[in-house]
Phi, psi and omega in degrees: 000137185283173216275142190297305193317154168273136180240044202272323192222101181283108193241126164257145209223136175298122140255080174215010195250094175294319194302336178265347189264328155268354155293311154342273204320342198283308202289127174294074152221143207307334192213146163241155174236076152339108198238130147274340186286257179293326172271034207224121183291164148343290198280352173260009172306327185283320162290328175290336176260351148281356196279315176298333168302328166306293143008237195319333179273008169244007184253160169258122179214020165032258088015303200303132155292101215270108181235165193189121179279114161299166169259183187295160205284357193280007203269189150297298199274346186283351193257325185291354196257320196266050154266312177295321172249023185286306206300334191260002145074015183299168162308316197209150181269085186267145202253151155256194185020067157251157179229006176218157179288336205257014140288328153316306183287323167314296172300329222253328172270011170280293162002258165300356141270005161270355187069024167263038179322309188297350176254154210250172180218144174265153178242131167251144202260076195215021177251158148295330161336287193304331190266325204285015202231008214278336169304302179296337184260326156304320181308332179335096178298143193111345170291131194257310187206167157234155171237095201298151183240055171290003147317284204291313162304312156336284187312307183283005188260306208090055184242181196247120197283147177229149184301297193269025159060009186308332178285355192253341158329290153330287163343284154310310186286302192311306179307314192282350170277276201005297159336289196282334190305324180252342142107027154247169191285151209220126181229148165275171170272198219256165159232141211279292180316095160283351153266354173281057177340290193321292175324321195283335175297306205259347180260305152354279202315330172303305175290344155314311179282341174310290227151297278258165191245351163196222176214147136321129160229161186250002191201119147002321206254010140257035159329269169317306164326303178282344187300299161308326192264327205271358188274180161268145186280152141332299203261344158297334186267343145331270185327331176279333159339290217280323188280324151298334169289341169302301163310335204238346196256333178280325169319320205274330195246341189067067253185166178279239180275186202233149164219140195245008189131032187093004167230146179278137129318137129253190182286336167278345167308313152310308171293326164314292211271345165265004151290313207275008177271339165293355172241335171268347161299282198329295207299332167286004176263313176317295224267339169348000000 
């Protein structure tokens, strides 16, 4: 089942920018994803990852989930980032390209000797390595999440972008079961047009209808859009009512199946719609 907390909408924030960093705290999205890797050059890594240790155990960034990519452990820089941020503890550690679980366990044990037990480590799911590895690697203890890296997969397939995203199929679903096998959040990857609404829409939708529980975003101004798609509609939360009340009143009289707009209810049907009103709660306690 995708996940109660909302993951609906992930916005990666420079962290080497204080002004984005403080812009963060503003912004209606579910999660930030602090990036030290790609949005960060060479020669600013080393200031960008003291700004945010600075940073973060002192901003208010309130609901939002605080997460933060390092670079890899094959970098200059991967072993200096998570020393600097194991101690301070955010939700989550996102690792990139990964491709084995026991790189997941290596961080999980910096983790707990910093006494950050409580933060979870992430994946970005963007090798082929990584993706035929993706079970073993949800499985990982300590693992939290995947962050599809379809950029980046893109580049190692050679493949060609498509509207409907077919070379990337295979990926996205094998990731998302892994996901669901190992009971963590599943994020879709980014959309490059940030000015392109529709696309931007129409790419939601997909990934909403795979599973996936929200999307990586590159720019503020595809908030709304994903925010809205990654929510339960009016008439899913309608629909979820009407079917528990259907469902709990034929229980109630020992009556047969429960039907519903023409379909029989079941008991797995309940648990969906008593997910998704457990998800349209959670999202109204946020944005409060």
């Amino acid at each position: 089942m995708p996940a109660t907390r909302p993951y609906r909408s992930l916005l990666y924030i420079p962290g080497s920018k204080p002004r984005a960093l403080e812009k963060a705290a503003t912004l209606p999205c579910d999660a930030i994803i602090f990036d030290l890797e790609d949005a960060v050059t060479a020669e600013a890594k080393d200031e960008a990852r003291a700004l945010l240790a600075d940073t973060l155990p002192t901003a208010d960034y309130g609901p939002r989930a605080r997460i933060v990519r390092v670079n890899g452990a094959d970098t200059p820089w991967g072993a200096a980032d998570l020393e600097a941020i194991c101690p301070v503890a955010p939700d989550a550690i996102l690792l990139p390209k990964v491709g084995h679980a026991d790189e997941i366990a290596a961080v999980k044990a910096r983790l707990d000797a910093a006494g950050a037990s409580a933060t979870r480590v992430w994946a970005m799911m963007e090798t082929p390595l990584g993706i035929f590895n993706a079970l073993s690697i949800a499985q990982a203890p300590g693992m939290g999440g995947f962050v599809m890296g379809t950029n980046d997969l893109a580049k190692e397939l050679n493949c060609r972008p498509r509207a409907d995203r077919l070379p990337m199929m295979f990926a996205l679903q094998h990731c998302l079961m892994a996901a669901r096998a190992a009971g963590i959040v599943a994020i879709d990857g980014v959309y490059n047009a940030f000015k392109d609404d529709d696309g931007l829409k129409a790419e939601c939708e997909q990934g909403r209808d795979l599973g996936f529980d929200g999307k990586s975003l590159i720019h503020p101004a595809q908030l709304e859009i994903t925010n809205a798609a990654f929510a339960p509609s009016e008439s899913e939360i309608d629909l979820a009512r009407r079917q528990i009340a259907a469902f709990e009143a034929v229980e109630a009289s020992g009556q047969g199946v429960a039907v519903v707009d023409g379909r029989i209810v079941e008991n797995l049907h309940i648990e969906t719609a008593r997910a998704t009103l457990a998800r349209a709660e959670a999202i109204a306690a946020l944005t409060e």
